[in-house]
C-alpha positions in Angstrom: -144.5 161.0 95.2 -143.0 157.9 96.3 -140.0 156.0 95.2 -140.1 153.1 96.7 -140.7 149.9 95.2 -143.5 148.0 96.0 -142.4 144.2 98.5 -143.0 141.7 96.0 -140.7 143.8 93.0 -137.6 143.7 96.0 -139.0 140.1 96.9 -138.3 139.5 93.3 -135.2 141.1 93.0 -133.8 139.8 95.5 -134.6 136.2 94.1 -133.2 137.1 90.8 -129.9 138.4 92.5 -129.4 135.7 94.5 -129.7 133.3 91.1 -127.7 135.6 89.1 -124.7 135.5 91.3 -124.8 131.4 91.5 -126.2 130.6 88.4 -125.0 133.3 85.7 -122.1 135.4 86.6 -120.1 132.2 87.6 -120.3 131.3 83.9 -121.1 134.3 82.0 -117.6 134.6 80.6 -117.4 130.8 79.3 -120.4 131.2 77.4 -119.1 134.3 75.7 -116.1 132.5 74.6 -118.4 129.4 73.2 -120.5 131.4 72.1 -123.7 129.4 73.6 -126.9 130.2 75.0 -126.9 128.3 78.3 -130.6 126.6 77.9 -129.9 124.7 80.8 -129.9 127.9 83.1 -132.9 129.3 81.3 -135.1 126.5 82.5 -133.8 127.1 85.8 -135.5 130.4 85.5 -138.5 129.1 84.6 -139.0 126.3 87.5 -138.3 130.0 89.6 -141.6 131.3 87.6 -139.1 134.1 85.8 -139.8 133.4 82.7 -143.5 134.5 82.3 -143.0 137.9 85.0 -145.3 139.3 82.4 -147.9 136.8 81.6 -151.5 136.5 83.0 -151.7 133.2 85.7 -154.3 131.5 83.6 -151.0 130.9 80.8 -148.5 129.9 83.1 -147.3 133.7 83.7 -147.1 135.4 87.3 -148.3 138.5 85.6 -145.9 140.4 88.0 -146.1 143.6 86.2 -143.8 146.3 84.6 -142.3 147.7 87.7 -141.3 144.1 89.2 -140.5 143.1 85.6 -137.7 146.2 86.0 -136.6 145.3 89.3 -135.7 141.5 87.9 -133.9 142.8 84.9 -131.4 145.2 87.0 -130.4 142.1 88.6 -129.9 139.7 85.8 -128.6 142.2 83.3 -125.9 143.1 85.7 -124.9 139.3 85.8 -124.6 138.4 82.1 -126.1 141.6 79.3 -126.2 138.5 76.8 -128.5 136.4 78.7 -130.6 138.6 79.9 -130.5 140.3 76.4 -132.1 136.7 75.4 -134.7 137.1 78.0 -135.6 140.4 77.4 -136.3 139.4 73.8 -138.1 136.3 75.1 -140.2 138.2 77.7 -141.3 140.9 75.7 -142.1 141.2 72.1 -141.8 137.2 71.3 -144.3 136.3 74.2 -146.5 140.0 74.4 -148.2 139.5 70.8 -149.8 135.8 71.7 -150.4 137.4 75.3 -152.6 140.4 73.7 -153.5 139.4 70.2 -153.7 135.6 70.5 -156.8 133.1 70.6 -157.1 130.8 73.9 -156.3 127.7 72.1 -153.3 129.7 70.7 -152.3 131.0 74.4 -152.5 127.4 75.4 -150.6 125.7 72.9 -147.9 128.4 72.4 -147.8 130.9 75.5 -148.0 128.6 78.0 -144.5 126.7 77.6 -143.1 130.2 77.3 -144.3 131.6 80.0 -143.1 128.4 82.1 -139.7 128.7 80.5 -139.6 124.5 79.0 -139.4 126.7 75.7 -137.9 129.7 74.5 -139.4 132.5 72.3 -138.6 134.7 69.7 -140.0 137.7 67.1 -139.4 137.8 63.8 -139.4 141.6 62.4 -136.0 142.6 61.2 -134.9 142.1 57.3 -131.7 142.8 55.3 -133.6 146.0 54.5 -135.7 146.5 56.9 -135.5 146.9 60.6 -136.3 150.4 62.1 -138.6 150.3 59.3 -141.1 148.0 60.1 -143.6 148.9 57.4 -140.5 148.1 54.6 -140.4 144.3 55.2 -140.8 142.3 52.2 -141.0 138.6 53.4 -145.1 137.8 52.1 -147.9 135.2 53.4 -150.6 134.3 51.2 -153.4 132.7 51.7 -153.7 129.3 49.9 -157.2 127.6 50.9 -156.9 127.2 54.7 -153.8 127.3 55.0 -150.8 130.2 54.7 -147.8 129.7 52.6 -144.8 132.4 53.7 -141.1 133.3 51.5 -138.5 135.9 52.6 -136.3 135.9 55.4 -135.3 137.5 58.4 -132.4 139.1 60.2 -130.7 139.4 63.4 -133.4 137.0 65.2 -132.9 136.5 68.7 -133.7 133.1 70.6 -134.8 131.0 67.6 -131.9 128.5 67.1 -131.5 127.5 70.6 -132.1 123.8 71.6 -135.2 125.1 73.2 -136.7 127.3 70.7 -140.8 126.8 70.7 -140.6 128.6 67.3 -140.8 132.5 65.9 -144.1 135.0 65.6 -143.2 136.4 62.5 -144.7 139.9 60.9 -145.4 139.4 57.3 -147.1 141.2 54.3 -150.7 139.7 53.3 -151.5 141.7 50.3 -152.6 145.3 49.5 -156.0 147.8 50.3 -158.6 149.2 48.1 -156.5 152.1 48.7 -153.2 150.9 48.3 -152.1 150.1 51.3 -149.8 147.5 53.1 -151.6 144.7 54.8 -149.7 142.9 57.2 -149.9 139.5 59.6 -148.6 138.4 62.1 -148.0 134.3 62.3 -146.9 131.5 64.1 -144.1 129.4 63.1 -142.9 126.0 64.9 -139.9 125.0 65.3 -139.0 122.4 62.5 -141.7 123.2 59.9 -140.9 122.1 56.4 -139.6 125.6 54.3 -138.6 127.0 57.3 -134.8 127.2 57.9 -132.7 129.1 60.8 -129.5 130.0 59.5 -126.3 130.1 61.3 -125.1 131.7 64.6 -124.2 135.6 63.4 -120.4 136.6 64.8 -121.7 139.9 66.9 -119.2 142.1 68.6 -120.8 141.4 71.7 -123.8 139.8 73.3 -121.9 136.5 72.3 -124.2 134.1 74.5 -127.3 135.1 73.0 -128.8 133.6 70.2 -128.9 135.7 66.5 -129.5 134.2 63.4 -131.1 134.5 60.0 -134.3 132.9 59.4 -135.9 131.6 55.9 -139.3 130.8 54.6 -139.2 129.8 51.1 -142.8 127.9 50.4 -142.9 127.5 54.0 -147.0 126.4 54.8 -148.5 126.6 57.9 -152.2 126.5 59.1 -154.7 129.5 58.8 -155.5 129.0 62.5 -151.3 130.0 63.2 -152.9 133.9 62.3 -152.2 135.5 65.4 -155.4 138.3 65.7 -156.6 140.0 62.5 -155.0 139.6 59.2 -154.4 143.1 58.2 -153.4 144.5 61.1 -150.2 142.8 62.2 -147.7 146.2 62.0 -150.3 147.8 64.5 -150.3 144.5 66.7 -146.8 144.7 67.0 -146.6 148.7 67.5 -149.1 148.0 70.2 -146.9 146.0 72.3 -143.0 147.1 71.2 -143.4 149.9 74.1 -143.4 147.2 76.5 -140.2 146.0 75.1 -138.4 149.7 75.1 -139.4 149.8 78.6 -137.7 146.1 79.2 -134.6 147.6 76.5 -134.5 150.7 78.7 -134.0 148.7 82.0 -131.1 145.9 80.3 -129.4 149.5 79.3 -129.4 150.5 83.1 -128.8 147.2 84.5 -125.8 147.5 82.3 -124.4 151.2 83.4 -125.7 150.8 87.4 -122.7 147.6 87.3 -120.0 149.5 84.9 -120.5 152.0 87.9 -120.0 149.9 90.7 -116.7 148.3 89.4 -115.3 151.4 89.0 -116.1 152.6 92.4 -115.0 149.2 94.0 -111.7 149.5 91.3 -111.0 153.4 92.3 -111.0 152.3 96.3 -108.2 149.5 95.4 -105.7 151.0 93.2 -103.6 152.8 94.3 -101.4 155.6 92.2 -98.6 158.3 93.9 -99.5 156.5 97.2 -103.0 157.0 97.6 -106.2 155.4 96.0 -107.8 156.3 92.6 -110.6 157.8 94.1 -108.8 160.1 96.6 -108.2 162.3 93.0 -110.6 164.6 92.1 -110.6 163.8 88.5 -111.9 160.7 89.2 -114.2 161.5 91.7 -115.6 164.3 89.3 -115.6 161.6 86.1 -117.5 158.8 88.7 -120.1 161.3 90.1 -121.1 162.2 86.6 -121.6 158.3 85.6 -123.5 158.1 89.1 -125.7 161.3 87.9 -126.3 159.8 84.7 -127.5 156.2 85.7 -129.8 157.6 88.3 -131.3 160.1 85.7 -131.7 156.6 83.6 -133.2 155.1 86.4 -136.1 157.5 87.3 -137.2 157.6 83.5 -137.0 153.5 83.2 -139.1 153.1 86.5 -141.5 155.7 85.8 -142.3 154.0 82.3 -142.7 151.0 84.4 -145.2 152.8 86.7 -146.8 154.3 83.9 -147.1 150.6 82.2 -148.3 149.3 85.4 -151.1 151.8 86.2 -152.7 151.1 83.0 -152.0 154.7 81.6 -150.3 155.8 78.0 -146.6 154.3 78.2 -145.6 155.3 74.3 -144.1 158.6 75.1 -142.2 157.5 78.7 -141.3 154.5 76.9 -139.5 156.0 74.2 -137.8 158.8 76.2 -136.5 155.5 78.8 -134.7 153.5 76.2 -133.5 157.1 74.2 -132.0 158.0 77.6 -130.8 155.4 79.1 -129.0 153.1 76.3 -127.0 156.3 75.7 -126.0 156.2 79.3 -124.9 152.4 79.4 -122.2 152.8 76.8 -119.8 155.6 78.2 -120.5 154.3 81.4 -119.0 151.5 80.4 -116.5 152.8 78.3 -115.6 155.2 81.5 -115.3 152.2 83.7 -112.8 150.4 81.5 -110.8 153.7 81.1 -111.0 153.4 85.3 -109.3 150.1 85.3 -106.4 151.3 83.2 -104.5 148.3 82.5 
C-alpha cells in the first residue's frame, strides 16, 4: 500500500499553508471577537482557485479531488476551525447538489461564481425539529402554475447572511405518494427574493467567524426552472452527496486535533516545572503519545475515505466511520492540549 500523497495534493497544501499563515491565522482571533466572516479573505481564496477544489473545470472548479481536497483542509482548518468550517460547508453540500443534480444552465448561473469563490454558498436542511432527521422537515414547496411557492424555515444555516452569499439550495417537502409517502425537492433560492428572509447572526459557543443564521420562507415564489433534478427525489439527492461532506467534516475534525497536538508538544518543550521541561515527565509524555496515536488513527480513516471517494468506489461506509472517528478525537485533543498549557 502506499501512503504517500500524490504531488499536486502537497502542491496544494503547501499553497494553502502558506495562505493560512498570512492570510488567516494573523486574524483568526479578531474575527472571533467580531464575530464576522472575513469575505474579503474568502475571495482571496478563490483568485487561488480554492474555492471550487471539488468542481469539474467546465464550472469554474479545479476538480482536484477528495484526497487533495483533505490535504487543503488540514492546512486551513489548523489556521482558523471557523473559516474553514464556512468553507467546508461551502465546498461540499452547498456546491455538490448543483455539481451532481443540477441542469447546465443551472451550473452556469449558480455553480460557477461558487466554484470561483465571487460568491459564497450554502444548504438549507436543518429545522427547529429537524436536523439528523432529514426526512422530519416540515418547511413545503408547491407548485403554483410554473412557478414554486415555499413557507417554513430553517435552522443553524451556514454561509447565507454573509455579504457575499449567492443564495441557499434548500430541501423541501412537495407533496405525498400513491402510497403515502414523503416527496421532497430540492430548490434554489437567491439571495434577496421577496418572502425570503435570513434571520440574525446565532450566538454559538464557538465557530464565532462563521456565518449561522435562521432562514424563512413564508409565500416565498421562485421559478419552476430553480428545481434542482427531480421533484420527488430531493432527500435521496442530498443523501447522495452528504458522504462527500462527512469525508470534508472528518478532515476539519483532524485538521483541528493534528494542531491541539502540536501546541502541546511545542508548549511541553518550553515550560519548565521542578527544573526541567514538561515533557521530560512521563505523565506527559504518556498523555501526548496517546493524542499523537489518536490523530494518526483519525488520519488513516479520513484519507482512506478520500482514496476511496477519489477512485470512484462506495465511500458511504468509510465515510461514516471517518467523521465518527475522528470528530471524537478533535475534542479531548483539544481539551488535553489546554489542560497542557496549564495557566
Amino acid at each position: 500500500m502506499d501512503f504517500e500523497l500524490p504531488a499536486e495534493a502537497i502542491e496544494l497544501q503547501k499553497l494553502c499553508r502558506d495562505f493560512a499563515e498570512k492570510e488567516i491565522a494573523p486574524y483568526a482571533g479578531g474575527w472571533s471577537e467580531q464575530q464576522r466572516f472575513p469575505a474579503d479573505v474568502f475571495r482571496k481564496m478563490g483568485e487561488l482557485d480554492l474555492t471550487g477544489l471539488l468542481i469539474p473545470h467546465e464550472y469554474g472548479g479545479t476538480d482536484a479531488g477528495y484526497l487533495a481536497y483533505v490535504a487543503a483542509m488540514e492546512a486551513i482548518g489548523a489556521a482558523d476551525q471557523s473559516f474553514a468550517a464556512a468553507w467546508n460547508a461551502h465546498s461540499t453540500i452547498a456546491s455538490l447538489p448543483l455539481a451532481a443534480f443540477g441542469t447546465a444552465v443551472q451550473k452556469r448561473a449558480w455553480l460557477t461564481p461558487l466554484a470561483r469563490g465571487t460568491h459564497i454558498g450554502a444548504f438549507g436542511l436543518t429545522e427547529a425539529t429537524a436536523g439528523s432527521d432529514a426526512a422530519g422537515i416540515r418547511t413545503t414547496a408547491r407548485a403554483d402554475g410554473d412557478d414554486w411557492i415555499l413557507d417554513g424555515s430553517k435552522m443553524f444555516i451556514t454561509n447565507a447572511g454573509t455579504e457575499i452569499s449567492l443564495g441557499v439550495t434548500v430541501l423541501a417537502l412537495t407533496g405525498t405518494g400513491a402510497d403515502g409517502s414523503k416527496r421532497y425537492g430540492t430548490f434554489f433560492v437567491p439571495t434577496g427574493t421577496p418572502g425570503y428572509t435570513v434571520g440574525r447572526p446565532l450566538r454559538k459557543i464557538g465557530w464565532h467567524a462563521m456565518d449561522t443564521r435562521e432562514l424563512i420562507f413564508e409565500n416565498c415564489r421562485i421559478p419552476g426552472n430553480h428545481l434542482i433534478g427531480e421533484e420527488g427525489n430531493g432527500l435521496r439527492q442530498f443523501l447522495d452527496v452528504l458522504d462527500g461532506g462527512r469525508i470534508s467534516v472528518a478532515a476539519l475534525a483532524l485538521s483541528l486535533g493534528q494542531r491541539a497536538l502540536e501546541l502541546a508538544i511545542a508548549h511541553a518543550g518550553q515550560r519548565e516545572q521542578f527544573g526541567k521541561p514538561l515533557a521530560n515527565f512521563q505523565a506527559i509524555q504518556h498523555k501526548i503519545a496517546d493524542m499523537a496515536t489518536e490523530v494518526e488513527a483519525a488520519r488513516a480513516l479520513v484519507y482512506r475515505a478520500a482514496w476511496l471517494a477519489d477512485t470512484g468506489r462506495p465511500i458511504g461506509e468509510a465515510a461514516g466511520f471517518a467523521k465518527q472517528y475522528s470528530a471524537p478525537v478533535a475534542q479531548p485533543a483539544a481539551r488535553s492540549s489546554v489542560q497542557k498549557h496549564g495557566g
